[in-house]
Kinemage of the C-alpha trace (Angstrom):
@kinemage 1
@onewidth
@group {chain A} dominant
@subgroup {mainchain}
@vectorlist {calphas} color= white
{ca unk a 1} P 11.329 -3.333 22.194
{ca unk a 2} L 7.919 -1.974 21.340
{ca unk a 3} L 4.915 -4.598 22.058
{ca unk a 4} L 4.287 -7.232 19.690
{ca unk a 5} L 0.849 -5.739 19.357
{ca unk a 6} L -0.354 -4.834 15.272
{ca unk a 7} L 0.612 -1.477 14.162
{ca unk a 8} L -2.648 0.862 13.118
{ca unk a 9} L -1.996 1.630 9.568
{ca unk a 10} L -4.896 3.498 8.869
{ca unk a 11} L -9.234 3.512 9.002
{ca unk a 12} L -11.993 2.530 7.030
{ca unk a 13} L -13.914 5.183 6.156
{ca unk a 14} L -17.463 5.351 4.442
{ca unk a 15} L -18.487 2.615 1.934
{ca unk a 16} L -17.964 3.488 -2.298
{ca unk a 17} L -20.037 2.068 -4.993
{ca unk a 18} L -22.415 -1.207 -5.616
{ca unk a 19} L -19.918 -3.818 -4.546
{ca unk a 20} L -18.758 -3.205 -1.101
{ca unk a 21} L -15.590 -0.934 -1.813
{ca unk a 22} L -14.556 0.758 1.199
{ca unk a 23} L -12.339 4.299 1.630
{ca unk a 24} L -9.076 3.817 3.880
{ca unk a 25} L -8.251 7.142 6.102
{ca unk a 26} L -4.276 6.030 5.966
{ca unk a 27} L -2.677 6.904 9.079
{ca unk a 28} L 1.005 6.215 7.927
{ca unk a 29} L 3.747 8.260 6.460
{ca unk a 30} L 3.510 5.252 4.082
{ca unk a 31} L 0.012 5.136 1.728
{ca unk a 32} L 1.354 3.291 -0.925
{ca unk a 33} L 1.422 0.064 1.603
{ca unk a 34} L -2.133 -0.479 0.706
{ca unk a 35} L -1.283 -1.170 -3.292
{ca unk a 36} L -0.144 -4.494 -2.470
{ca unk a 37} L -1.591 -6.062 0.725
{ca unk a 38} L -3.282 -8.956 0.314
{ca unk a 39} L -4.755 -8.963 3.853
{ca unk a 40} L -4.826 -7.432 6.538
{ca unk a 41} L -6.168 -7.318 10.600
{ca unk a 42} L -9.530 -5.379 11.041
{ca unk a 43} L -10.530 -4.222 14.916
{ca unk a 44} L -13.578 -5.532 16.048
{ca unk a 45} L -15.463 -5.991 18.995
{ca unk a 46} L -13.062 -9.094 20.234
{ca unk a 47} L -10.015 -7.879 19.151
{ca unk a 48} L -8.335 -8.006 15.746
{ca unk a 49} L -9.472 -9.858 12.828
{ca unk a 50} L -7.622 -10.800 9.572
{ca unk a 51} L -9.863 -10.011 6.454
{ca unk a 52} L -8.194 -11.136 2.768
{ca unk a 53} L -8.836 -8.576 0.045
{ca unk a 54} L -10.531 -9.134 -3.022
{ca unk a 55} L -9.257 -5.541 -4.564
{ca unk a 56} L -7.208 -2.414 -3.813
{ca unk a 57} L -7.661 0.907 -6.028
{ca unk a 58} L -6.191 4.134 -5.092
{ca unk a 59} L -9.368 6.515 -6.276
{ca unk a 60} L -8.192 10.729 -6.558
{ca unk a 61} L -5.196 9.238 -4.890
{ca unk a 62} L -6.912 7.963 -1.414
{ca unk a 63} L -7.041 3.829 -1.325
{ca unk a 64} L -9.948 1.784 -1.552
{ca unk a 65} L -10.502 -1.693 -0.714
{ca unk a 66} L -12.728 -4.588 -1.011
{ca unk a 67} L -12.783 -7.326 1.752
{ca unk a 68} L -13.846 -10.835 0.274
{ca unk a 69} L -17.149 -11.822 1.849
{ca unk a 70} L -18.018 -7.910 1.392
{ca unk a 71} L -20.522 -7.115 -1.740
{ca unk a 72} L -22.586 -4.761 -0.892
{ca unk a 73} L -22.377 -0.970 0.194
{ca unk a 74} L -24.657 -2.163 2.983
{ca unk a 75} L -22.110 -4.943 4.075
{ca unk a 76} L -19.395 -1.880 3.713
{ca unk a 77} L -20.874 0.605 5.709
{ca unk a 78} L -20.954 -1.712 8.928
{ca unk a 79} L -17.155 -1.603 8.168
{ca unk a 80} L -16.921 2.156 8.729
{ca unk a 81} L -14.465 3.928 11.334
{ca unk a 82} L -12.725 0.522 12.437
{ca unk a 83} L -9.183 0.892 12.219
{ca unk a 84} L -6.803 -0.994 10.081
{ca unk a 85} L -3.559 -2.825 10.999
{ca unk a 86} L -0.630 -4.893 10.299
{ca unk a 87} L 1.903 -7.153 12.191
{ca unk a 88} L 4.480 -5.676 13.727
{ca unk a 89} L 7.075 -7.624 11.581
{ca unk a 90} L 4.960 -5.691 8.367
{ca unk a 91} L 5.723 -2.332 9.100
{ca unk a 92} L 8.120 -0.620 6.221
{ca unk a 93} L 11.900 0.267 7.632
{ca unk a 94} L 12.965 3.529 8.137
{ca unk a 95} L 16.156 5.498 7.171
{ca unk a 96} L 19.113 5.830 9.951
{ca unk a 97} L 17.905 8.339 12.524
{ca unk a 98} L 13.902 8.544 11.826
{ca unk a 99} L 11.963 6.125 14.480
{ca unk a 100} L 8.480 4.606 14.794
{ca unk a 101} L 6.286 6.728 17.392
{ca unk a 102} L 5.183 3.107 18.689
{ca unk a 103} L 8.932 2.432 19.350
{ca unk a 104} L 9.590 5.313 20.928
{ca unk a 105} L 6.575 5.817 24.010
{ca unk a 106} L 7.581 4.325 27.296
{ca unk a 107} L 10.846 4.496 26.546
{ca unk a 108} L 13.389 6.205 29.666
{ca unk a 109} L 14.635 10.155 29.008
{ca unk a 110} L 17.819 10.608 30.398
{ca unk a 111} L 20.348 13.516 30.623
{ca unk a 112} L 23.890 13.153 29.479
{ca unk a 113} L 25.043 12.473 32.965
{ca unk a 114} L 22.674 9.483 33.036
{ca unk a 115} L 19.996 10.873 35.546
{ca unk a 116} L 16.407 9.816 34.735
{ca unk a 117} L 14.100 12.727 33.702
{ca unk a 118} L 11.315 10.681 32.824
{ca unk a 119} L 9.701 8.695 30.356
{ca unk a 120} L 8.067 9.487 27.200
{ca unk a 121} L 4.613 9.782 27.027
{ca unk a 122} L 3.629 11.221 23.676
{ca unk a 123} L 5.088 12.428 20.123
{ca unk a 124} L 3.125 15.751 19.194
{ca unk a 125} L 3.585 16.482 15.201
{ca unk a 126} L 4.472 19.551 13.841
{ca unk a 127} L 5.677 21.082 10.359
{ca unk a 128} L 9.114 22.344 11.441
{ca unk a 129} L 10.120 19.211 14.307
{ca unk a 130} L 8.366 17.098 16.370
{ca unk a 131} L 8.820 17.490 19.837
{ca unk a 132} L 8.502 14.972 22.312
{ca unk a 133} L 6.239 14.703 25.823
{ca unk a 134} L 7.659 13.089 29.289
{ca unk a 135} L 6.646 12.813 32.146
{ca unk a 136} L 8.605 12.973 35.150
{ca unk a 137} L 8.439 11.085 38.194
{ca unk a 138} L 6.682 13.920 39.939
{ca unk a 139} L 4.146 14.094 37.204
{ca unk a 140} L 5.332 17.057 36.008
{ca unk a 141} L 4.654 17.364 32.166
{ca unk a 142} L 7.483 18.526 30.016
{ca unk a 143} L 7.943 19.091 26.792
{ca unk a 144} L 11.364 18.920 23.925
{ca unk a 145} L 12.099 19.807 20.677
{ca unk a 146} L 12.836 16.649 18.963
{ca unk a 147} L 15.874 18.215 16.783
{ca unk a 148} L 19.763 16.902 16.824
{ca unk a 149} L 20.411 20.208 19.280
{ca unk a 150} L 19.290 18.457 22.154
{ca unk a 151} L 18.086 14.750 21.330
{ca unk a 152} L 22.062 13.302 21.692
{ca unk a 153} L 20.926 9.425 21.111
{ca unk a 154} L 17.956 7.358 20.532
{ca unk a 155} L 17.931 3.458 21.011
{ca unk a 156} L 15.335 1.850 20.588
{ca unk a 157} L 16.320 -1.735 22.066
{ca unk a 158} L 17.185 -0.863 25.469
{ca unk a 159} L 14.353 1.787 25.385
{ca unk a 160} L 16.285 5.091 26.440
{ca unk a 161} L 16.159 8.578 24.789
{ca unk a 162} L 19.481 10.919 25.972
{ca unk a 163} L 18.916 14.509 25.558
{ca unk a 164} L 20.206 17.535 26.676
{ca unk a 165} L 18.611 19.495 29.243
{ca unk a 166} L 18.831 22.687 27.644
{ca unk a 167} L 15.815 22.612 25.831
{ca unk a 168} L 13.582 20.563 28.273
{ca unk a 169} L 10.460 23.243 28.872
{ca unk a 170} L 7.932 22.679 31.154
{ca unk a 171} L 4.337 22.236 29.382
């Protein structure tokens, strides 16, 4: 299974108003997380830190925040560009077939005879699929359309990714 590490969820961006609001950059397929929290872990220099919130506003439909502790734009601003996160056991679940990116790197690539490939080293997005990254052994970089055609099985406990070979392409 993935680490046990927090999940980034998104960014603070620059401070809004006279009371220490801040703007979140989300960086989830899920925004509306941010409604409801009540706290959550804030990078700093020693590692994460968990900061209760006073307030949550979505403003022109991006979320803003106020930490308690935080009531000035001053106070705010030293805020800006850490990155926001949640426990692992937080994150929202997924519908049958769609997978975490964090779940996913490091796993094994195999081939449908069970010969490894590689392992996965990135998830590039794109409007039509994703496609997936490995890296083989030799350190050859190749690359896979991440569509039913030639991902066969996905799980996510043992770590292994089974694909068919026909659309591996090196990149």
């Amino acid at each position: 299974m993935a680490s046990e590490s927090p999940v980034v969820v998104g960014k603070l961006g620059r401070a809004r108003g006279l009371e220490g609001d801040i703007y979140i950059t989300p960086m989830t397929d899920f925004p509306e997380r941010f409604a409801d929290l009540e706290a959550i872990l804030v990078q700093s220099r020693d590692g994460w830190e968990s900061y209760r919130i006073a307030r949550n506003d979505f403003i022109s439909g991006r979320p803003v925040v106020r930490f308690e502790g935080i009531n000035t734009p001053e106070e705010a601003s030293r805020m800006t560009n850490r990155l926001l996160a949640v426990p692992r056991e937080e994150v929202f679940g997924l519908p049958e077939g769609s997978y975490y990116v964090f779940d996913l790197i490091g796993s094994e690539v195999i081939d449908e005879s069970g010969e490894m490939i590689g392992r996965l080293v990135d998830v590039q997005r794109y409007p039509a699929n994703d496609v997936y990254v490995i890296m083989a052994a030799d350190n050859r970089r190749m690359v896979l359309a991440a569509v039913a055609e030639f991902v066969r099985d996905v799980d996510v406990e043992a770590r292994k990714i089974t694909i068919s070979r026909a659309g591996l392409v090196d990149g």
